[in-house]
C-alpha positions in Angstrom: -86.6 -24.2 -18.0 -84.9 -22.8 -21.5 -83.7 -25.2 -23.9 -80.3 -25.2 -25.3 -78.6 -26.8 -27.7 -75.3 -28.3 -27.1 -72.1 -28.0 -29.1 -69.4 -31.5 -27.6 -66.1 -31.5 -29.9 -63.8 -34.0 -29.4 -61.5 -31.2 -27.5 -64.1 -30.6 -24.8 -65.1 -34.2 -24.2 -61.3 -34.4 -23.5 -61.1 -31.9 -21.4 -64.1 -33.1 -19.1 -62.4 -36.3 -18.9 -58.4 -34.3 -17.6 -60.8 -33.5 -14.8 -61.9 -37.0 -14.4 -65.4 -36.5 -15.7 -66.1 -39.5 -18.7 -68.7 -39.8 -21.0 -69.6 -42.9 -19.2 -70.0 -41.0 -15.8 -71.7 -38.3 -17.6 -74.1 -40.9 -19.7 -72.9 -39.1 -22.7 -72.3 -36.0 -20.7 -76.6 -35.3 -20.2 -75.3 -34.5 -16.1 -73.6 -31.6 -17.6 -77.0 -30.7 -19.8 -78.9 -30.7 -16.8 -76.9 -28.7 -14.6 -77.0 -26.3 -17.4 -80.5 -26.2 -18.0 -81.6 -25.8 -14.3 -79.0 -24.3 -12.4 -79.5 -24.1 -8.9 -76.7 -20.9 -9.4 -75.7 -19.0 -12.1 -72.5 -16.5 -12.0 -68.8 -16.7 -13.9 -65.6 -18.1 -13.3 -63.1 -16.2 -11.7 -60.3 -17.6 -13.2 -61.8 -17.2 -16.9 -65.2 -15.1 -16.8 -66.5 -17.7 -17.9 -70.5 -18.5 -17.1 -70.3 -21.2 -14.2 -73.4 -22.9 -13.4 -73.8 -24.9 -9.9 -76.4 -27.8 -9.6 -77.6 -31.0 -8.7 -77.6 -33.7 -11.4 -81.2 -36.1 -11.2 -78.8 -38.8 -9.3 -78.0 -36.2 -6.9 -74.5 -35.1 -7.5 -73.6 -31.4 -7.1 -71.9 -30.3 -9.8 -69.7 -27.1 -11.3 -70.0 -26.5 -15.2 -68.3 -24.1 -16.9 -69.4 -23.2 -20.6 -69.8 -20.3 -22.8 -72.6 -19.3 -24.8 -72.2 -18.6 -28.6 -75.5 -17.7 -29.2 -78.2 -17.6 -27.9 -79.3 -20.7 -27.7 -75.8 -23.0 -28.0 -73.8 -24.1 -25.3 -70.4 -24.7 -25.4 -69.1 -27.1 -22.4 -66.1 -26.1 -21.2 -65.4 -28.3 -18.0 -67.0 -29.6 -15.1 -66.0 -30.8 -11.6 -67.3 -31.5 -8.3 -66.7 -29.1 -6.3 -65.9 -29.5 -2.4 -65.9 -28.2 0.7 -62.6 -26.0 2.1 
């Protein structure tokens, strides 16, 4: 599993939270860091081309996390969400 460093702002944490993901659901937003780390899928966004990684969280819950890299080893978080079934 790589390791990756990750770069929260104020902005992004905000922007997790319009999609009703909070820091306190996120236990200061390590869900995200996981699903990031060990993605059970990796491909892009295709809204934004964006890297989109797909995974379960250790309490179980499937997420979507959208982030960029800046480098290679630094993570920008973008958004997340659960995604669901059509």
């Amino acid at each position: 599993m790589p390791y990756f460093s990750f770069f929260w702002t104020d902005d992004n944490r905000e922007h997790l939270a319009e999609h009703g993901v909070t820091a306190e659901e996120f236990e200061e937003f390590e869900e995200f860091e996981e699903v990031v780390q060990d993605p059970a899928e990796l491909t892009r966004s295709r809204s934004t081309g964006n890297l989109l990684a797909f995974g379960y969280t250790s309490g179980g819950k499937f997420l979507g996390c959208v982030f960029e890299m800046l480098d290679d080893v630094t993570v920008h978080p973008i958004t997340a969400y659960e995604p669901h079934e059509d």
